[in-house]
N, C-alpha and C positions, 0 to 999 in steps of 0.2 A: 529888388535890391539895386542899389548904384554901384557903381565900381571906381572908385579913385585913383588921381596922378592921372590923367588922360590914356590910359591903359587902351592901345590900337588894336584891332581884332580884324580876321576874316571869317565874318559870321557863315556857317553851314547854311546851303541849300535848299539844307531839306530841317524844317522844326516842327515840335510837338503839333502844332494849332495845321500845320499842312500835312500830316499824317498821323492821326488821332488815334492809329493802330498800331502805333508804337508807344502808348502811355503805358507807364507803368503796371498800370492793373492788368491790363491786356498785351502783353510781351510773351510768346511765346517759345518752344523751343526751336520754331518753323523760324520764327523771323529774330533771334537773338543777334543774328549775324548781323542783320543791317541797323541794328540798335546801338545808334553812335556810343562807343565808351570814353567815359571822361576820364583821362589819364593826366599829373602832374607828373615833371622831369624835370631834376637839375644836375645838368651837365655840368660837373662841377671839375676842376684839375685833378683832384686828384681820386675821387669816386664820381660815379652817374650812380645817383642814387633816383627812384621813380616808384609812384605811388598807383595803384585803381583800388580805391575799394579800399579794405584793409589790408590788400597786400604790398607790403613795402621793400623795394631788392635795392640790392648794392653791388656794384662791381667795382673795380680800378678801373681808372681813366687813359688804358693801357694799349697801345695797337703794334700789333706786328704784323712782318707777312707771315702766310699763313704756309703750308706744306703738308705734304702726305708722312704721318707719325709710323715709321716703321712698324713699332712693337710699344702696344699698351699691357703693362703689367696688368698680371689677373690681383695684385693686394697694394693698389696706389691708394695711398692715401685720400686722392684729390677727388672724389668721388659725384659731387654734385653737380647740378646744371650750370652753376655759376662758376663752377672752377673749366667748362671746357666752351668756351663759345666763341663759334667761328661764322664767318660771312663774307658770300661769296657777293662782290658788286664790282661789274663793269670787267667780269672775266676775269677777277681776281680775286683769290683768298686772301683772310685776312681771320689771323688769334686775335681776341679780344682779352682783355682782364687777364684774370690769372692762367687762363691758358698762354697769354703773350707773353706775360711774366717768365715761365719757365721753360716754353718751344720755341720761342721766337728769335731768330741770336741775334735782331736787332729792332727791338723797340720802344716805342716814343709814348711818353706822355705830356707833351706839349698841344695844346689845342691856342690855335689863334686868337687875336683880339676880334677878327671878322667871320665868324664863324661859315659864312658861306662859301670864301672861299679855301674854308679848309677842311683836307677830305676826315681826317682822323675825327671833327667833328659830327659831319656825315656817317662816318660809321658808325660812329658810340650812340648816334640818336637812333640811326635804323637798327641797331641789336636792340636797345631801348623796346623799340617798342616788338621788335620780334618775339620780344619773351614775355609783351603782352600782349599777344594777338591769338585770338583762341578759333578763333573763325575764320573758312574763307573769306575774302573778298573784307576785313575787319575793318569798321567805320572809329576811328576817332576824332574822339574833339582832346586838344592839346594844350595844356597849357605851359610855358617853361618861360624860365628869367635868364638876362644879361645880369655883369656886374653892372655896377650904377656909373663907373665914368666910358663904356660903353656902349650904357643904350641909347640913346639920344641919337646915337652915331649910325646904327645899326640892330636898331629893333626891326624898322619895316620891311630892310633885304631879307634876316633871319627869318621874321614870321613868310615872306613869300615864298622862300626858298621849302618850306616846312609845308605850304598847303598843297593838294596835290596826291594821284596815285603812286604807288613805290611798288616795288616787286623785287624780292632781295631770294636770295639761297641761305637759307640760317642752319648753325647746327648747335645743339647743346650738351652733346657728347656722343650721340648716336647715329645720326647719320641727318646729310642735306635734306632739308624738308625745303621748301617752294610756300612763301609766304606772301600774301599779297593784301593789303591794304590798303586805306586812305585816310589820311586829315581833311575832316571836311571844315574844322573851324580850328584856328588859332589866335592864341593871347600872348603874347611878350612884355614881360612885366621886370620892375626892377628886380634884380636878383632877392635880395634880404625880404622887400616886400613879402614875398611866400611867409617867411617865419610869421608878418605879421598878423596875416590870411587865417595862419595854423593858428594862432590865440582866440580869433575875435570868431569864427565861423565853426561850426559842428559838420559833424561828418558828411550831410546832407546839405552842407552851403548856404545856412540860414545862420545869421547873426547872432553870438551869444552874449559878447562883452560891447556892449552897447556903450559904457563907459567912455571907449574907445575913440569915440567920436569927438570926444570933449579934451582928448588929452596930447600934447606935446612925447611923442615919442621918439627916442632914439634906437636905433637896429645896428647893430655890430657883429657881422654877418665877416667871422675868421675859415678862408677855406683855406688850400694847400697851397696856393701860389696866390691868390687874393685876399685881403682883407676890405672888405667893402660897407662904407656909412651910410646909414639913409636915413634920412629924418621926414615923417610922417605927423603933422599937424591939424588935428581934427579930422585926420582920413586923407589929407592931401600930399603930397610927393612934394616935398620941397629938394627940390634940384640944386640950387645955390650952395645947399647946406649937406649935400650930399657926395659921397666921390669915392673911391679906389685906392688902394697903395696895394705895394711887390711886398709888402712886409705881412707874412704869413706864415702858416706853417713850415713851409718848406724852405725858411730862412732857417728854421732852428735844424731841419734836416740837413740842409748844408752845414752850417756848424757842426751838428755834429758826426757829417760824411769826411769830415776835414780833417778832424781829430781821429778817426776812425784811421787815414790814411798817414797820419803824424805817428800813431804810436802803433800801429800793426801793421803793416805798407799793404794793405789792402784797399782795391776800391770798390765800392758799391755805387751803384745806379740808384735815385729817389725812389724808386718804385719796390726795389730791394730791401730798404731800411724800413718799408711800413712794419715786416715782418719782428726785424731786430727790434724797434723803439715800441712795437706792443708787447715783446718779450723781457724788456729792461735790459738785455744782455746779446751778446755776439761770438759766434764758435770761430775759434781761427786755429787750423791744425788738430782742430777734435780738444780742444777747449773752450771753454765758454769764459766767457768775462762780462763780468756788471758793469752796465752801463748808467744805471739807476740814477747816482749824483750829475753824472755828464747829461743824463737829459731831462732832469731838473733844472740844473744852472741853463742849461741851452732853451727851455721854455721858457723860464721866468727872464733872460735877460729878450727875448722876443716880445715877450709880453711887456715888458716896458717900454718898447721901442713902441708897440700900439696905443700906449696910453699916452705915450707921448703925441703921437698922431690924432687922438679924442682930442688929446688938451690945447692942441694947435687951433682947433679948428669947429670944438664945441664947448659949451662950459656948459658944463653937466648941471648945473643948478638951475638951467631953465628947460629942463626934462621931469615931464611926468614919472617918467618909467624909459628903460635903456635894457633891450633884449640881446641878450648874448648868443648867439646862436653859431651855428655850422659845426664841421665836424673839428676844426681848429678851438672855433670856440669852446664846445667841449673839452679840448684836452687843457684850453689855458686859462681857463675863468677861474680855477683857484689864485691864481696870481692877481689876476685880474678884478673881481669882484670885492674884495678890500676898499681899493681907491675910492668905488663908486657905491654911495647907499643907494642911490635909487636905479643899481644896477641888479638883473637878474638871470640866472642861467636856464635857456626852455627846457623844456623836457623833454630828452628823445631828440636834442640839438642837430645832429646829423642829417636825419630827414626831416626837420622841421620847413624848411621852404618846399621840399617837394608834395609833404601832405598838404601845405599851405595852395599849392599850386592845384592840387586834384580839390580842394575844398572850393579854391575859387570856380573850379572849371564846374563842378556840381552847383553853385550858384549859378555861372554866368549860361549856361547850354542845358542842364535841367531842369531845378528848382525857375517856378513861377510865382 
């Protein structure tokens, strides 16, 4: 299969045709370790959502330091691997997600436009893959996206920076374990591209919607701090026509962190209000209040601010088809899908570029 948009890679070492005792048929339990695993991640603002297989996780895009927890209740609520995950890199702890959320008294969900040089992104990639890494010494092949107005800029430092051995201290609630892996191949792709990877490829990386090839496609890839356009043209990455804005979810979080702080002088941190705006409501003083209308109106007047931003800059009537995707786009395509007939909402929108990204990578590093 070809791969489109000039899509840069650092091809593995080591492939099927120079170790033919690594095919499929013949993998055993002896050498599973060094049987490269194709992993998709999208390090996204506000989750790192990451695919192998059909296993697909999620966390907040959450970093704190980390610390020795006094006392763990014997009847916490918070019970699973993703709610405590810490990592230990360069002689220092570090909460991740929702452990950062609630131990950390001061943490960031901001990740950089240059991902190399910044470490919060460094962490969230290597817990990424610590919590897929099942084997000593674990072989991956990598695939993961920028947004679209900075790849161009900074796909080849990212993907460098990504190839390479790593050796972290990971914990997922029970105690430092010693984990050691490598990237032997990596792929950096436009961010939304993944959603369109997830349509057109089966689980194994072979081509379903062939159609695809033929068709003008628009991607409308809404995450928490980006909203990012790409336009794909018979398979091709049209750059011109593609680009980035700050108008995303986390515009309507601020609005309604604002109002929050207007009528209850309460403040909340973004990472706070995931909690409240999937609950419709907020306790202040041991009551609760509906939030319900306020984050309605504060979606839907977001959502018009993006379609505003489509209508700048595409006219939808020379689109085959226009994908809605991310985990923003989930929350705002009812507003949003009206405008657009030949608009549609994926399924399972959230991880849709990250399975897109593990579909490509079982194309580009397995499938012959």
């Amino acid at each position: 299969m070809a791969f489109w948009g000039g899509l840069a890679a650092k091809e593995s070492t080591v492939s099927k045709e120079e170790s033919p005792e690594l095919t499929t048929e013949t993998i055993t339990d002896e050498n599973w370790s060094v049987a490269p695993k194709s992993v998709g991640i999208d390090l996204g603002y506000g989750f790192v959502k990451l695919v192998a297989g059909e296993e697909e996780l999620a966390f907040p895009s959450v970093v704190g330091p980390g610390h020795q927890v006094a006392y763990q209740s014997d009847f916490q609520l918070s019970s699973g691997p993703l709610d405590h995950l810490a990592i230990k890199l360069n002689n220092r702890e570090y909460f991740v997600g929702n452990l950062a959320i609630r131990q950390s008294g001061i943490a960031s969900r901001s990740l950089d436009q240059n991902r190399v040089t910044d470490i919060n992104s460094k962490i969230l990639m290597l817990t990424a893959l610590s919590l897929l890494s099942q084997w000593e010494n674990q072989v991956f092949n990598l695939i993961t996206g920028l947004p679209t107005s900075y790849f161009a800029a900074y796909k080849n430092d990212w993907a460098a920076s990504l190839f390479g051995q790593f050796v972290v201290s990971f914990n997922d609630g029970t105690t430092y374990k010693q984990k050691k892996f490598s990237i032997d191949a990596v792929k950096i792709v436009p961010q939304p591209f993944g959603t369109l990877y997830d349509q057109m490829l089966n689980q194994y990386g072979k081509a379903v919607l062939t159609d695809f090839a033929d068709m003008k496609i628009g991607i409308l890839d809404i995450g928490f701090k980006t909203t990012d356009f790409a336009v794909a043209d018979q398979l091709e990455y049209i750059q011109h026509l593609s680009f980035s804005t700050n108008i995303a979810l986390s515009s309507a979080y601020k609005i309604i962190g604002d109002r929050l702080r207007e009528e209850y002088i309460i403040d909340k941190e973004d990472y706070e209000l995931d909690r409240i705006i999937e609950r419709n409501s907020v306790r202040v003083a041991g009551k609760s209040y509906d939030l319900t209308d306020l984050k309605r109106e504060s979606f839907d007047l977001i959502a018009g601010r993006i379609i505003t931003e489509l209508d700048s800059r595409w006219d939808f009537k020379e689109f085959d088809l226009i994908l809605i995707t991310g985990g923003g786009g989930q929350a705002l395509a009812e507003f949003i899908l009206p405008k657009f007939p030949n608009a549609v909402l994926v399924e399972g929108a959230q991880h849709a570029n990250a399975r897109g990204f593990h579909k490509l990578a079982q194309s580009a590093f397995v499938s012959k």
